[in-house]
PARO-144595 format. One record per residue: residue in three letters; chain; x, y, z of N, C-alpha, C, O in turn. Coordinates in nm, 4 decimals. Example, Ala and Ser with C-alpha at 12.3 -4.5 7.8 and 13.67 -1.06 7.14 Angstrom:
// PARO-144595
{r ALA; A; {1.3190; -0.5690; 0.7800}; {1.2300; -0.4500; 0.7800}; {1.3200; -0.3300; 0.7800}; {1.4236; -0.3319; 0.8465}}
{r SER; A; {1.2850; -0.2250; 0.7080}; {1.3670; -0.1060; 0.7140}; {1.2900; 0.0030; 0.7870}; {1.3409; 0.1138; 0.8039}}
This chain:
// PARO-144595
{r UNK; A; {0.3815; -1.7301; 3.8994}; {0.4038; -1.8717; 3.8814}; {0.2804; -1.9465; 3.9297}; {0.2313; -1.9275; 4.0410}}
{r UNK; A; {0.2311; -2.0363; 3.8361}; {0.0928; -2.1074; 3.8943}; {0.1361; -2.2284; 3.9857}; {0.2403; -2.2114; 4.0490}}
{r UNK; A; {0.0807; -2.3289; 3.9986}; {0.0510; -2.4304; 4.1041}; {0.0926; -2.5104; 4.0219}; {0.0496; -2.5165; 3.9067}}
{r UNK; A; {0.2119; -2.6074; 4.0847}; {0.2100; -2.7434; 4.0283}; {0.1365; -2.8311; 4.0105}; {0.0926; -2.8776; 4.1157}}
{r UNK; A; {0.0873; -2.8955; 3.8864}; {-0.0293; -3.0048; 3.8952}; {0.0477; -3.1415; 3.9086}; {0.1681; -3.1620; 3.8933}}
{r UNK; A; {-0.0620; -3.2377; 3.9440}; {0.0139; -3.3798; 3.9140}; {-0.0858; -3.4362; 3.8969}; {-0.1737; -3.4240; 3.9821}}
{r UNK; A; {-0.1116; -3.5304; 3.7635}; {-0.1811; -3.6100; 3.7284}; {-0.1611; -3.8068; 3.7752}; {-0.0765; -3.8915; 3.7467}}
{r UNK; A; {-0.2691; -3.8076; 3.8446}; {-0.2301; -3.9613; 3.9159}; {-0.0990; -3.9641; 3.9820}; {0.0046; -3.9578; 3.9159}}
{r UNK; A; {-0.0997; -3.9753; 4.1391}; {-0.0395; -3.9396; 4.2324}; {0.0590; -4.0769; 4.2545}; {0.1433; -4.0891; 4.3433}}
{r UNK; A; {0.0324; -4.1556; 4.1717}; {0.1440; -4.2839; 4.1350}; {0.0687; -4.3735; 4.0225}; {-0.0480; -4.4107; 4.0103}}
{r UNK; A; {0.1758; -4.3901; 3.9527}; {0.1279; -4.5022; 3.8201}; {0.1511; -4.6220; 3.8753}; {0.2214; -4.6360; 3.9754}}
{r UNK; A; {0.0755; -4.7467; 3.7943}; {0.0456; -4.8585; 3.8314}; {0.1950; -4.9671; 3.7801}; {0.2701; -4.9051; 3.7048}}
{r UNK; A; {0.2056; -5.0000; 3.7872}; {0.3277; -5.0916; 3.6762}; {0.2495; -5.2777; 3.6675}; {0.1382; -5.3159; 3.6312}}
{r UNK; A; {0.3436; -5.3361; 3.7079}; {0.2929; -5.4597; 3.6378}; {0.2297; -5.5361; 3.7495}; {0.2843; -5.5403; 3.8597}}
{r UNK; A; {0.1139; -5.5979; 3.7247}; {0.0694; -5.6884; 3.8910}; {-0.0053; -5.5849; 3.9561}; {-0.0539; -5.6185; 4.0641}}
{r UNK; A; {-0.0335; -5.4309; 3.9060}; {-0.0875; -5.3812; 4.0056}; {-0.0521; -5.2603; 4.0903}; {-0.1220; -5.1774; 4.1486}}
{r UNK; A; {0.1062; -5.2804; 4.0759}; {0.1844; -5.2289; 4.2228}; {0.1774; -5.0604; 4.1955}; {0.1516; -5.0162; 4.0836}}
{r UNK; A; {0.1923; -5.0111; 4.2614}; {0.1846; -4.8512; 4.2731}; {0.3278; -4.8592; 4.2778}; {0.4090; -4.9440; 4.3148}}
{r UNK; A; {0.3344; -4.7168; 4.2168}; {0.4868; -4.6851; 4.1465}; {0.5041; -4.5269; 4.1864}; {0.4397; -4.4432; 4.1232}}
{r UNK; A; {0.6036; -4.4823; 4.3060}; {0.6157; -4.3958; 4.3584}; {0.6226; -4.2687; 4.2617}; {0.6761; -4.1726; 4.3169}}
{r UNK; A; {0.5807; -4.2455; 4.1295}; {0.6028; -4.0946; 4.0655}; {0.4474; -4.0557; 4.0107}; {0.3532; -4.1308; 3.9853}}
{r UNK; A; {0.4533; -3.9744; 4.0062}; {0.3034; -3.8801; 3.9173}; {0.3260; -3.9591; 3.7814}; {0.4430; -3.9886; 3.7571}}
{r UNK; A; {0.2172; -4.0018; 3.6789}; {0.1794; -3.9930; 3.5412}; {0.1990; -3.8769; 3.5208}; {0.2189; -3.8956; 3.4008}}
{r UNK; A; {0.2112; -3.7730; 3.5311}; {0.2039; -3.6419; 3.4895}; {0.1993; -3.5207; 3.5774}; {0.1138; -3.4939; 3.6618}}
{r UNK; A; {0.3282; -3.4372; 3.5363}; {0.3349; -3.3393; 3.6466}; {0.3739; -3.1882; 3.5298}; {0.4403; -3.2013; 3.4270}}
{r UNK; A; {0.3189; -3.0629; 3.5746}; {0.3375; -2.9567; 3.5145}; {0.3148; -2.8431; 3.6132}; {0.2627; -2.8524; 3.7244}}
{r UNK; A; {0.3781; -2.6990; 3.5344}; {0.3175; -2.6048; 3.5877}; {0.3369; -2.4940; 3.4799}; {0.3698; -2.5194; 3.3640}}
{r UNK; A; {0.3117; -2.3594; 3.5316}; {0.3019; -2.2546; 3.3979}; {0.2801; -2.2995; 3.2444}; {0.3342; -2.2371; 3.1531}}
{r UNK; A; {0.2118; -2.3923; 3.2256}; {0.1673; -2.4401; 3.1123}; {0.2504; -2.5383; 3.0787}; {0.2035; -2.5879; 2.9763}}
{r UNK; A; {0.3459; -2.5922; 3.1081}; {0.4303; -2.7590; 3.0949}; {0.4256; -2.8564; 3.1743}; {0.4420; -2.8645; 3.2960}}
{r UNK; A; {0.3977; -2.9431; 3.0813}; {0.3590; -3.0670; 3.1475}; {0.4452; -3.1430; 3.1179}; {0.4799; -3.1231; 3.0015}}
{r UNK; A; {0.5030; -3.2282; 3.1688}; {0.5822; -3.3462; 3.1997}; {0.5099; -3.4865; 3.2221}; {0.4441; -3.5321; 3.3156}}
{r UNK; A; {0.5563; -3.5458; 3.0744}; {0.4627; -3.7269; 3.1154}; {0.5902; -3.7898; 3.1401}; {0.6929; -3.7873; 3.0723}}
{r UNK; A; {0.5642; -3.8479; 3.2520}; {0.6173; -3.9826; 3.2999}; {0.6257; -4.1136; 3.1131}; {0.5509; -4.1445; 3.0204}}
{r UNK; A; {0.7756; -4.1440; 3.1633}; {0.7330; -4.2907; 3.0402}; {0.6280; -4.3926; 3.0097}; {0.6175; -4.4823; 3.0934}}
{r UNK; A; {0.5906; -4.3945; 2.9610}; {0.4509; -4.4789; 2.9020}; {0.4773; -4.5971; 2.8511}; {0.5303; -4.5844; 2.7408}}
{r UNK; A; {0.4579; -4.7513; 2.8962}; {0.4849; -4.8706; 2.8582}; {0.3763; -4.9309; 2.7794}; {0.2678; -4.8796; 2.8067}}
{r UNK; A; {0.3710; -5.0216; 2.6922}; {0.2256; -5.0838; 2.6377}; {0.1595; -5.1557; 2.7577}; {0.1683; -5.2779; 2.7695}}
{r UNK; A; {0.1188; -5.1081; 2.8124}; {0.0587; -5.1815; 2.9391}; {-0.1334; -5.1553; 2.9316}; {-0.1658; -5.0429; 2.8935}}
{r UNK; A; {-0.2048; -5.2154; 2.9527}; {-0.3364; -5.2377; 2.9659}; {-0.3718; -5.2643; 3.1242}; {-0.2923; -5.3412; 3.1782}}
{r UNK; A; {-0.4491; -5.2277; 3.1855}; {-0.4685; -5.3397; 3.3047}; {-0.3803; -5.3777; 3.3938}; {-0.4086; -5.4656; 3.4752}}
{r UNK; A; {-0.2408; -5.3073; 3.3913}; {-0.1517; -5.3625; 3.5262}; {-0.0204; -5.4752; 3.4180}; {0.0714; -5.5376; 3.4711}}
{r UNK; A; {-0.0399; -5.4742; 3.3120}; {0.0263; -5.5606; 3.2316}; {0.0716; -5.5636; 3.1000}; {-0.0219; -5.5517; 3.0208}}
{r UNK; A; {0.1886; -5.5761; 3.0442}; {0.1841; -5.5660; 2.9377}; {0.0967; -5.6629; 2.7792}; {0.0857; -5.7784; 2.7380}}
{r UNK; A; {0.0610; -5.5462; 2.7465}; {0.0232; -5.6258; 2.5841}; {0.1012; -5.7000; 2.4949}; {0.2094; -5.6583; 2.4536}}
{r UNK; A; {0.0518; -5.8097; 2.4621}; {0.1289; -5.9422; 2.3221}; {0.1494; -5.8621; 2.2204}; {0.0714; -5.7670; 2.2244}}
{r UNK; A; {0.2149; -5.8600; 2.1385}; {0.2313; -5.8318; 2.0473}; {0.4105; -5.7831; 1.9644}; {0.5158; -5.7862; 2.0281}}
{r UNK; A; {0.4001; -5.7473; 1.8321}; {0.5783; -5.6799; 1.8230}; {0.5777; -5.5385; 1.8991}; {0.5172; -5.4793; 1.9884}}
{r UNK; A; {0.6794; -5.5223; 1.8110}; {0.7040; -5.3380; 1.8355}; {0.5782; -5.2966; 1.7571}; {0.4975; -5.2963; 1.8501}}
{r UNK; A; {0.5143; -5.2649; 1.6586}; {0.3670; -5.2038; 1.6137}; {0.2647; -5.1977; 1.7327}; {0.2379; -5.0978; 1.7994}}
{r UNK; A; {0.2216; -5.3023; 1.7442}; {0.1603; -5.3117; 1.8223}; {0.1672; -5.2524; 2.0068}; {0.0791; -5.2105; 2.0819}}
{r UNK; A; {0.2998; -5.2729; 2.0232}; {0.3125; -5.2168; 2.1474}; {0.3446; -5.0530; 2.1135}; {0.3111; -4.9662; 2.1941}}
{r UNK; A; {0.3968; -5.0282; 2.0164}; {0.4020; -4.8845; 2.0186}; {0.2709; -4.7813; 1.9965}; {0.2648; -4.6591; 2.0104}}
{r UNK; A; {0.1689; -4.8786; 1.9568}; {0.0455; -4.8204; 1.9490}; {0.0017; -4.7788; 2.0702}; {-0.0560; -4.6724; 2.0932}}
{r UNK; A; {0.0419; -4.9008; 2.1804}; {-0.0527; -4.8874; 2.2749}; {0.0182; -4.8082; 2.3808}; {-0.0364; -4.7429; 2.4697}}
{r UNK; A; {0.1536; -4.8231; 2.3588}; {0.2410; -4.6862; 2.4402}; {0.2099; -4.5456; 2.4232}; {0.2222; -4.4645; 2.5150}}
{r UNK; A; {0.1654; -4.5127; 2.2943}; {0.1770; -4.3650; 2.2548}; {0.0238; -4.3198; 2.3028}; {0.0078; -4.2160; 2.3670}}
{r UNK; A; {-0.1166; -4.4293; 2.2567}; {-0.2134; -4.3757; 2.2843}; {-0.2058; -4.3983; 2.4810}; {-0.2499; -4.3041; 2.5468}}
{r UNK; A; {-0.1661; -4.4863; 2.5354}; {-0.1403; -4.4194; 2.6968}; {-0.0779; -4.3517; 2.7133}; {-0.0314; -4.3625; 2.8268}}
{r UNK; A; {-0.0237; -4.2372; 2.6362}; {0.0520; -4.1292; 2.6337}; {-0.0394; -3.9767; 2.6142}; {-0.0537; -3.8819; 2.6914}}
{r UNK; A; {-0.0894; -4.0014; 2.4808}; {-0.1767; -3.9616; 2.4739}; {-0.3046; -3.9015; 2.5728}; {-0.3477; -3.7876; 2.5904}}
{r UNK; A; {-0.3572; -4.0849; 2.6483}; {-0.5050; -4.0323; 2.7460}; {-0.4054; -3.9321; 2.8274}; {-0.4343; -3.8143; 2.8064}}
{r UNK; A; {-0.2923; -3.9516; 2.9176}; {-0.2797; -3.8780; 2.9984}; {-0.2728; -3.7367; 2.9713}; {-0.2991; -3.6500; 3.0547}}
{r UNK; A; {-0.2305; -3.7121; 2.8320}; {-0.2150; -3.5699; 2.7923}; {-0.3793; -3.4998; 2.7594}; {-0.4044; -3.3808; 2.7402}}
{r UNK; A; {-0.4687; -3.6069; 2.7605}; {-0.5701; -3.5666; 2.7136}; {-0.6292; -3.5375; 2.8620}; {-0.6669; -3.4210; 2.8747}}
{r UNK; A; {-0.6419; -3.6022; 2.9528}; {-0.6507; -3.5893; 3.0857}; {-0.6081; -3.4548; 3.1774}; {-0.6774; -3.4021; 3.2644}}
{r UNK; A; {-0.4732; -3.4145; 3.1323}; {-0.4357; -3.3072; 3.1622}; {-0.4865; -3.1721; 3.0851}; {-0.4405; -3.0658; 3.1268}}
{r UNK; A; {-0.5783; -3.1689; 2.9752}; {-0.6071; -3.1107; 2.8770}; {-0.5294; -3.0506; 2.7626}; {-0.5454; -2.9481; 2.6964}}
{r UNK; A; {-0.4197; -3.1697; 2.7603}; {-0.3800; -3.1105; 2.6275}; {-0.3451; -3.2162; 2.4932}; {-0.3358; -3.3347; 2.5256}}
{r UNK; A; {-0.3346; -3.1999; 2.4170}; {-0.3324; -3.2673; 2.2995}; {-0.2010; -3.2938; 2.2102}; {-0.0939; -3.2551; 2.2569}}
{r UNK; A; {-0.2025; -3.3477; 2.1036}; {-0.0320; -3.4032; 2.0390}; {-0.0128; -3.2358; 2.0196}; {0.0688; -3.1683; 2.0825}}
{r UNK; A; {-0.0701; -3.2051; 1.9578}; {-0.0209; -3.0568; 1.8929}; {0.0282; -2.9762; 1.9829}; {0.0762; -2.8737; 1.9345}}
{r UNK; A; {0.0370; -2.9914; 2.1686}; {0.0744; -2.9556; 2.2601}; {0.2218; -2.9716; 2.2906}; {0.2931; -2.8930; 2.3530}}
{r UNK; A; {0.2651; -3.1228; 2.2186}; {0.3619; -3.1693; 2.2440}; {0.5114; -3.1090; 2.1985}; {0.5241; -3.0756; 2.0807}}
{r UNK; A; {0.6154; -3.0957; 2.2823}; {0.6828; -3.0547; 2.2097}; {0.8513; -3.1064; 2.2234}; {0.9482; -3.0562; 2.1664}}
{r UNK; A; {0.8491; -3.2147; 2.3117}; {0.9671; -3.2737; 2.2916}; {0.9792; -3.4318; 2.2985}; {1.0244; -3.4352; 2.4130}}
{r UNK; A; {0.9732; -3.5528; 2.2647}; {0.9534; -3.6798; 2.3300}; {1.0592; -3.7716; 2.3449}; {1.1274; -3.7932; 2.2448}}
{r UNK; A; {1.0860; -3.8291; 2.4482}; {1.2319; -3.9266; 2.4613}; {1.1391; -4.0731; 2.4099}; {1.0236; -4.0951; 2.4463}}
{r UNK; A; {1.2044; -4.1457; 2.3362}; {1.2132; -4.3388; 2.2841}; {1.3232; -4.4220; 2.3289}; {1.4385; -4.4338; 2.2874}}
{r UNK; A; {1.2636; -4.4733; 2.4178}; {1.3884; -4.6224; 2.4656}; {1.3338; -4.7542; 2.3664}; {1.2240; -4.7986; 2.4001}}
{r UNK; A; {1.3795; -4.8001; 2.2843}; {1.3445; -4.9040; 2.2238}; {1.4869; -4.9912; 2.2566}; {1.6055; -4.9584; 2.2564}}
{r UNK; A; {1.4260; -5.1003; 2.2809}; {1.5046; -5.2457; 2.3461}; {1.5647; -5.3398; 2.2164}; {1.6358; -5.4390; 2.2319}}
{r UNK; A; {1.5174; -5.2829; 2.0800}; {1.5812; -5.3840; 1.9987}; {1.5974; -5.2496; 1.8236}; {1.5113; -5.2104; 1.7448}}
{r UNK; A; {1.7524; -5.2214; 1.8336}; {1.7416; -5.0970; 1.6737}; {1.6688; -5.1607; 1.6102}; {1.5870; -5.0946; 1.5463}}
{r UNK; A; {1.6639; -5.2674; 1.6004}; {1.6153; -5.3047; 1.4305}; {1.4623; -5.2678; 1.4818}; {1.3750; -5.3340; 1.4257}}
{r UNK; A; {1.4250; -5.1890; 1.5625}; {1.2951; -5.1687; 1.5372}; {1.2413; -5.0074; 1.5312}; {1.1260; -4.9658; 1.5424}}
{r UNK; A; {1.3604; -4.9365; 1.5106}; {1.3579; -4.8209; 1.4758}; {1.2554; -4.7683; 1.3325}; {1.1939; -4.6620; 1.3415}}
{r UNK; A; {1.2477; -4.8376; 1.2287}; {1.1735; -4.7937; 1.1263}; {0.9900; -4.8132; 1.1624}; {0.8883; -4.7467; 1.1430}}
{r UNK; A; {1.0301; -4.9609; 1.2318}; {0.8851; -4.9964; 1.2101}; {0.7851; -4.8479; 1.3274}; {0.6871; -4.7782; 1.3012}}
{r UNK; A; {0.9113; -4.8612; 1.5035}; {0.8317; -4.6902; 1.5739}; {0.7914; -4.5960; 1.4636}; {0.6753; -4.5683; 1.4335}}
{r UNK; A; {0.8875; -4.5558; 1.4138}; {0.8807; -4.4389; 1.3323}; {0.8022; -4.4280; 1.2468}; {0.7920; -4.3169; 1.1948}}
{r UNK; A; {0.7148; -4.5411; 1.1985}; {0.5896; -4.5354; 1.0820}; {0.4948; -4.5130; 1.1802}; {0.4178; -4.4237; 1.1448}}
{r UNK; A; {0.4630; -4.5701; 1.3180}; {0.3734; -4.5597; 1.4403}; {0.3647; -4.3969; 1.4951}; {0.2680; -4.3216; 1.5067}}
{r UNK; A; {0.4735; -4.3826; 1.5162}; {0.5157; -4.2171; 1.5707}; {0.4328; -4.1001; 1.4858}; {0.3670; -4.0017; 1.5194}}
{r UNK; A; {0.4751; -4.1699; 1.3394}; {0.3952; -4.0633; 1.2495}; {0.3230; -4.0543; 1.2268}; {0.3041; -3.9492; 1.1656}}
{r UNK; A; {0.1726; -4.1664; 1.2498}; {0.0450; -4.2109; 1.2327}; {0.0297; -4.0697; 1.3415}; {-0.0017; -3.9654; 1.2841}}
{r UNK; A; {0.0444; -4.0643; 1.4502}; {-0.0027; -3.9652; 1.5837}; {0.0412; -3.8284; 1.5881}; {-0.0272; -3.7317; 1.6218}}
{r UNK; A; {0.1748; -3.8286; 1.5469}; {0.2003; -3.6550; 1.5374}; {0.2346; -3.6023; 1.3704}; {0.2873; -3.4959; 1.3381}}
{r UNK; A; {0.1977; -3.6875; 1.3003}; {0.1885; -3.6568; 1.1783}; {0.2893; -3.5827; 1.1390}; {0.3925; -3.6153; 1.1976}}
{r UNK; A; {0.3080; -3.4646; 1.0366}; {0.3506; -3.3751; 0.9553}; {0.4360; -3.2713; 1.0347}; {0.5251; -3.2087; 0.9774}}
{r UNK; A; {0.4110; -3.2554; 1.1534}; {0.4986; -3.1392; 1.2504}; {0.4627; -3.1949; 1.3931}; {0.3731; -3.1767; 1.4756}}
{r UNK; A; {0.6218; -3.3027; 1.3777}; {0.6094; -3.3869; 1.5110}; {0.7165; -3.2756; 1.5827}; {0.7502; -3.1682; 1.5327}}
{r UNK; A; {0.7537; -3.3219; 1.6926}; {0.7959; -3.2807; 1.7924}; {0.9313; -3.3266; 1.8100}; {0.9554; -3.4470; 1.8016}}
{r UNK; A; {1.0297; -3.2353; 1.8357}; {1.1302; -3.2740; 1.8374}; {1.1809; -3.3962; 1.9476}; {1.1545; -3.3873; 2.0675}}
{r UNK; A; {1.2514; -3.5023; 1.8940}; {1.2673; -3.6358; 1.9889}; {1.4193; -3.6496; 2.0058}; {1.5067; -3.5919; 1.9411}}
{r UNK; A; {1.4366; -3.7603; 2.1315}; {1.5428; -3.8259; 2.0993}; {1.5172; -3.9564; 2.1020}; {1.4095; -3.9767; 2.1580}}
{r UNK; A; {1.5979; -4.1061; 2.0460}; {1.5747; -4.1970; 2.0462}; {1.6790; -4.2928; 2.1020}; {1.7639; -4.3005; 2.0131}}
{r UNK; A; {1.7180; -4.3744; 2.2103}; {1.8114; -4.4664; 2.2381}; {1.7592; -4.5893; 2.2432}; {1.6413; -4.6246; 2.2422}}
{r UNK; A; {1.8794; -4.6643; 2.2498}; {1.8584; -4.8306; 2.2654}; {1.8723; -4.8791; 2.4151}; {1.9832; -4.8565; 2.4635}}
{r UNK; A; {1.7905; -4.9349; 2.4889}; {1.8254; -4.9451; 2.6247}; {1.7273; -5.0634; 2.6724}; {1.6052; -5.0564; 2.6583}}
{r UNK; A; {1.8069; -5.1942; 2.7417}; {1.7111; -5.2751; 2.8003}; {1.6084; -5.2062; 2.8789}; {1.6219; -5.0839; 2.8846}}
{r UNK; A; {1.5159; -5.2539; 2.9363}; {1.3971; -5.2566; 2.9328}; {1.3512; -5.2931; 3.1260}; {1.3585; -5.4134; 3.1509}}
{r UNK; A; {1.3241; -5.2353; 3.2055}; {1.2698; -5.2483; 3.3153}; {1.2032; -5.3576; 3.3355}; {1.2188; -5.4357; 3.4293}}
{r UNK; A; {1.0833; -5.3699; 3.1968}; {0.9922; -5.4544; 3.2084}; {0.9687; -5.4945; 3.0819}; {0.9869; -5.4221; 2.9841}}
{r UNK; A; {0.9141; -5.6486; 3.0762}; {0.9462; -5.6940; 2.9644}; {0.8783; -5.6187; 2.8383}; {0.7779; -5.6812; 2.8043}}
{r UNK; A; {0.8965; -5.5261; 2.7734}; {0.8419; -5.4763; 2.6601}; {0.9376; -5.4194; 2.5533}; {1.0591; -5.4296; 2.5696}}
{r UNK; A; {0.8939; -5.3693; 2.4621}; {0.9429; -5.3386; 2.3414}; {1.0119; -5.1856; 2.3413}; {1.1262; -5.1634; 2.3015}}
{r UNK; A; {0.9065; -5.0704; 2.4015}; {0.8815; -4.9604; 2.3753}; {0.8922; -4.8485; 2.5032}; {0.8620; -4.9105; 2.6051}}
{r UNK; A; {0.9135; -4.7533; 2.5253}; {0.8989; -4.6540; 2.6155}; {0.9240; -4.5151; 2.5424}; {1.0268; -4.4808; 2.4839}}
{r UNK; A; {0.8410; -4.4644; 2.5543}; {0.8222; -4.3134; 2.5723}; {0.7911; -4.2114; 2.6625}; {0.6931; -4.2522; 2.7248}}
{r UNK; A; {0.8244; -4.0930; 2.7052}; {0.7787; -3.9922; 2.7540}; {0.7621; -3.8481; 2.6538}; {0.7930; -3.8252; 2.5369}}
{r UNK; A; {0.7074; -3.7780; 2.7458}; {0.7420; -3.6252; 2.6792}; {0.6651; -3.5747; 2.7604}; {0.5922; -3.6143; 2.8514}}
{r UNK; A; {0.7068; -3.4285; 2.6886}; {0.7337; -3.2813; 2.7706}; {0.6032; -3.1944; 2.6448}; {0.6164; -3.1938; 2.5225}}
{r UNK; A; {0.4845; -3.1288; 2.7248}; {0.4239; -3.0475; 2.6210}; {0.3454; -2.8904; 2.7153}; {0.3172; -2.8570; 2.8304}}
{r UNK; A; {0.3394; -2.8388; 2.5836}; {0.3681; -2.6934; 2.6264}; {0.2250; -2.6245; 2.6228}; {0.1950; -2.6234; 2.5034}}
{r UNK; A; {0.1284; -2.5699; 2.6917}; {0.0277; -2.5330; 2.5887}; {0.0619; -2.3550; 2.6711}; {0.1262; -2.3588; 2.7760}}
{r UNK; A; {0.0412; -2.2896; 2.6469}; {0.0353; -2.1242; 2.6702}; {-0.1124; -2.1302; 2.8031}; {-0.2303; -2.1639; 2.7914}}
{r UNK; A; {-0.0369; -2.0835; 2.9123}; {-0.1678; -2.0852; 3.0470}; {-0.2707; -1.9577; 3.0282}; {-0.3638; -1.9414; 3.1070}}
């Protein structure tokens, strides 16, 4: 069994504040991302659901890229979206990034911590 990693030893949330969990924690080749908000800078980004789901998935993304692994790594992802009717528009976003052999998901409807549109996490696998 290898060594647990943890990527960023607390994420930032809004204003700044340090947020008691890892961005990213794995071991024997799985990694675990923390949920990913459209956030820039300590804050969330203007915009609809497109727009914030862009910017959720690619901060999803750096961290997986950070940890060294990539979408094609990915292999399971949870979606909290705060409003259904915006289920089609994620799902054209979702597919721009994992394309043709996405990753198996689940998707719920659930207010929102912080004021945004979008949340994701996931779980990815690469062979150690």
């Amino acid at each position: 069994m290898s060594d647990i990693i943890r990527i960023g030893t607390s994420g930032t949330g809004t204003g700044g504040q340090h947020l008691p969990f890892a961005r990213a924690a794995g071991a024997d080749g799985w990694l675990f991302v923390s949920g990913q908000t459209p956030m820039e800078n300590g804050e969330v980004i203007e915009g609809g659901i497109v727009a914030q789901s862009h910017k959720t998935i690619q901060n999803l993304i750096a961290i997986l890229h950070e940890a060294g692994y990539g979408v094609e790594h990915v292999v399971r992802c949870g979606v909290w979206l705060d409003d259904p009717r915006d289920f089609q528009s994620f799902n054209k976003v979702f597919k721009e990034y994992f394309g043709e052999n996405p990753p198996a998901r689940a998707c719920v409807v659930s207010s929102m911590v912080i004021d945004c549109k979008v949340e994701v996490d996931c779980v990815a696998y690469k062979k150690p």
